[in-house]
C-alpha positions as a Markdown table, in Angstrom:
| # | Residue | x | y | z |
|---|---|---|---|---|
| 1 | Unk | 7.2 | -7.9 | -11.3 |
| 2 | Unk | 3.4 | -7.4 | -12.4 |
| 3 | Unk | 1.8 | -4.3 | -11.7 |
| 4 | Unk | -1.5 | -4.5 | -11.0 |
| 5 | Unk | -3.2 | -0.8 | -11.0 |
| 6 | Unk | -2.9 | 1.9 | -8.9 |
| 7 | Unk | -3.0 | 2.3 | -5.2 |
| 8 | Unk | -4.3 | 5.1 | -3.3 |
| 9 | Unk | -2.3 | 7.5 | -1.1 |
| 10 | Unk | -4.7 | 10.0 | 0.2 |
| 11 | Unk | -8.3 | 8.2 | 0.4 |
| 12 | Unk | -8.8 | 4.9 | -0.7 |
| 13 | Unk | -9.6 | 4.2 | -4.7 |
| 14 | Unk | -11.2 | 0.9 | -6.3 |
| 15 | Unk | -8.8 | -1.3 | -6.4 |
| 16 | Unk | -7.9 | -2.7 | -10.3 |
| 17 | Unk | -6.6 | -6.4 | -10.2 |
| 18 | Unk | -5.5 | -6.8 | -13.6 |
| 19 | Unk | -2.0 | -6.8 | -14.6 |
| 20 | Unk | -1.6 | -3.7 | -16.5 |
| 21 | Unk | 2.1 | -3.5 | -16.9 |
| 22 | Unk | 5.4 | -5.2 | -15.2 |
| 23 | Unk | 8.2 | -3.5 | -13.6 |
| 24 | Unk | 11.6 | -4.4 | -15.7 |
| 25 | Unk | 13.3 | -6.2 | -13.1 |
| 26 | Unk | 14.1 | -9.7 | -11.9 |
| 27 | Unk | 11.1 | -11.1 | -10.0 |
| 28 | Unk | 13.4 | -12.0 | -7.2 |
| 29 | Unk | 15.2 | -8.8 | -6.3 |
| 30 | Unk | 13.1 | -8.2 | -3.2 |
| 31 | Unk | 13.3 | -12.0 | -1.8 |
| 32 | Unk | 12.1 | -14.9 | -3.1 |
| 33 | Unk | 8.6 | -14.3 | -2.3 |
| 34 | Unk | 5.1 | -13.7 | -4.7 |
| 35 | Unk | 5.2 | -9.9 | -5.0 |
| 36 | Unk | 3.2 | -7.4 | -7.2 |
| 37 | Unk | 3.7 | -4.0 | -7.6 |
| 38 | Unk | 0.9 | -1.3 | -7.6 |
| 39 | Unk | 1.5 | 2.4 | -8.8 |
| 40 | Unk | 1.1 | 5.4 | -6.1 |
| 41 | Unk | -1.7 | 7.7 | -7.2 |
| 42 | Unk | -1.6 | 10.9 | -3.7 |
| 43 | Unk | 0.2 | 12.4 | -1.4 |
| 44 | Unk | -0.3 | 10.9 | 2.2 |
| 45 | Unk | 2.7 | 9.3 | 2.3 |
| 46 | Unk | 5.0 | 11.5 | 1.0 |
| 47 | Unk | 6.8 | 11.7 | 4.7 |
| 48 | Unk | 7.9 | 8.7 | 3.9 |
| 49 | Unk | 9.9 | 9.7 | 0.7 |
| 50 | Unk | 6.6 | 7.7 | -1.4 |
| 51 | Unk | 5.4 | 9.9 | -4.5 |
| 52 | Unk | 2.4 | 10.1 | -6.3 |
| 53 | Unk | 3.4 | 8.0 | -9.7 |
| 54 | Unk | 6.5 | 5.9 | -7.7 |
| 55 | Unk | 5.5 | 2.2 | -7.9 |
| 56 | Unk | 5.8 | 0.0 | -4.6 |
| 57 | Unk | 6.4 | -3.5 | -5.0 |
| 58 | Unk | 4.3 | -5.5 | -2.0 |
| 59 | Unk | 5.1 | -8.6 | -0.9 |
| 60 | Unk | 1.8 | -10.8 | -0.7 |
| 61 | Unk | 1.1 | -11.6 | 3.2 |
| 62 | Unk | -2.2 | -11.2 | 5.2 |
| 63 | Unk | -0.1 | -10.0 | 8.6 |
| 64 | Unk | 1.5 | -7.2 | 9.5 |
| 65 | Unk | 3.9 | -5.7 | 12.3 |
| 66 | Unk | 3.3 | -2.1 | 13.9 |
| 67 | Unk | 4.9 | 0.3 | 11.7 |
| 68 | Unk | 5.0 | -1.9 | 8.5 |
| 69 | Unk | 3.7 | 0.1 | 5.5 |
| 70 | Unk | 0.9 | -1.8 | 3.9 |
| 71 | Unk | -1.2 | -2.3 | 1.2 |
| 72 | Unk | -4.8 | -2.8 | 2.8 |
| 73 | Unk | -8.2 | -3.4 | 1.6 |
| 74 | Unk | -10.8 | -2.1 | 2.6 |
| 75 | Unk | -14.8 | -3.1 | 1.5 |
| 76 | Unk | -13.4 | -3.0 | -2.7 |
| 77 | Unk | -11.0 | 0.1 | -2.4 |
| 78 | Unk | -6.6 | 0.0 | -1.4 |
| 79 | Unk | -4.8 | 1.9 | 0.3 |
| 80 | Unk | -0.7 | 2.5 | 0.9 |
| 81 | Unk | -0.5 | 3.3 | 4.8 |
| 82 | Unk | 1.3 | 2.4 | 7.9 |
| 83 | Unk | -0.1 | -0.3 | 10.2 |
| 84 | Unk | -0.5 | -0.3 | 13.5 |
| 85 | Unk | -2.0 | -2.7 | 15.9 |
| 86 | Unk | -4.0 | -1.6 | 19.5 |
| 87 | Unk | -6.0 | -4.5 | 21.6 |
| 88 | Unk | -9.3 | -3.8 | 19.7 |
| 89 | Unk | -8.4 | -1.4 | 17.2 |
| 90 | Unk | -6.7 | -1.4 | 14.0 |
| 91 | Unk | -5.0 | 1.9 | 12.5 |
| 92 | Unk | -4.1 | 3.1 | 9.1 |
| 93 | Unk | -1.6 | 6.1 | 9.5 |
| 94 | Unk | -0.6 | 8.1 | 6.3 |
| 95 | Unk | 2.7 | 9.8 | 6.6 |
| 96 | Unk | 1.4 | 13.3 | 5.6 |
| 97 | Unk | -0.4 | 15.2 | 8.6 |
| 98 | Unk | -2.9 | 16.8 | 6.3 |
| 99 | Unk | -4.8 | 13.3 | 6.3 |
| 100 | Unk | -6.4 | 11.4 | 9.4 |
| 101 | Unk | -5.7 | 8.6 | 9.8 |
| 102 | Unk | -7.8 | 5.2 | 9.4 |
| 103 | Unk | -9.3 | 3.6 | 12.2 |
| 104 | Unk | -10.8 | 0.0 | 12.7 |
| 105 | Unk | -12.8 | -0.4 | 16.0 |
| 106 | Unk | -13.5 | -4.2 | 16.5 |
| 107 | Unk | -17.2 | -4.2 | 15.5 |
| 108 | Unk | -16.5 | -1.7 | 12.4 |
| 109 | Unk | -19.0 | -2.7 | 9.6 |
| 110 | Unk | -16.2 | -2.1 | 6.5 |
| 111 | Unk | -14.2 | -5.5 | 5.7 |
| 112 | Unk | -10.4 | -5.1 | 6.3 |
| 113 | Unk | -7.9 | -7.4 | 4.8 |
| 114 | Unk | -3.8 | -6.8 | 4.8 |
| 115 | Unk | -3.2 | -7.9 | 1.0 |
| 116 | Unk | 0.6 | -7.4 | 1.8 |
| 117 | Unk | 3.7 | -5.5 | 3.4 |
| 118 | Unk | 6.1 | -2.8 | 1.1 |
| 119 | Unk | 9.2 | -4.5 | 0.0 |
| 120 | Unk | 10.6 | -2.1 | -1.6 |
| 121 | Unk | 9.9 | 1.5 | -4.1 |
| 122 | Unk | 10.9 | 2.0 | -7.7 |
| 123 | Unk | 10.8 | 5.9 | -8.7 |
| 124 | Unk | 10.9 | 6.2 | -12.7 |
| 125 | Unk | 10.4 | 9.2 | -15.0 |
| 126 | Unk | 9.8 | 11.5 | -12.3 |
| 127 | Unk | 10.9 | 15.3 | -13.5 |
| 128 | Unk | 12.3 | 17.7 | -10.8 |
């Protein structure tokens, strides 16, 4: 599985979209779908047991459901946040309450693009 930078959880950073490394596992463990994986760099989501330094592996799809945990773009910067869905709005929820969340009205002026959904986490070299 590639890894293709870092992703921000706490404010978004610029997202990097070269392959800087790949994750030592079959490509196919998380489904037989394209995935990358992108290396966590904050603390907003943290309530959901995702560390700064962890690696999430994303499956590539531009939809989302309500309370999938995405990896969004936003103008050139990516986040790691839960999505959520509202008639003309579009929300970005961290999983740490010392961050707001994001919020997309419908004639917002940043781009917004899902790049794809959280398959699954791989925690390595952490120290207690």
């Amino acid at each position: 599985i590639p890894v293709v930078g870092r992703i921000a959880a706490g404010t978004p950073i610029l997202a990097l979209e070269n392959i800087e490394d790949f994750l030592g596992m079959d490509k196919d463990f998380f489904g037989k779908t394209d995935t990358f994986a992108v290396q966590v760099k904050g603390d907003s989501m943290v309530d959901a047991h995702i560390q700064d330094k962890d690696y999430v592996v994303i499956k590539i799809q531009d939809q989302a459901q309500n309370g999938d945990i995405v990896a969004a773009l936003i103008d050139d910067e990516v986040t790691l946040k839960y999505f959520y869905r509202k008639e003309n709005q579009l929300r970005l929820e961290p999983a740490n309450p010392k961050y707001p969340p994001l919020v997309f009205e419908k004639e917002d002026p940043r781009s917004f693009r899902i790049l794809g959904v959280m398959a699954g986490l791989v925690r390595k070299g952490h120290k207690a």
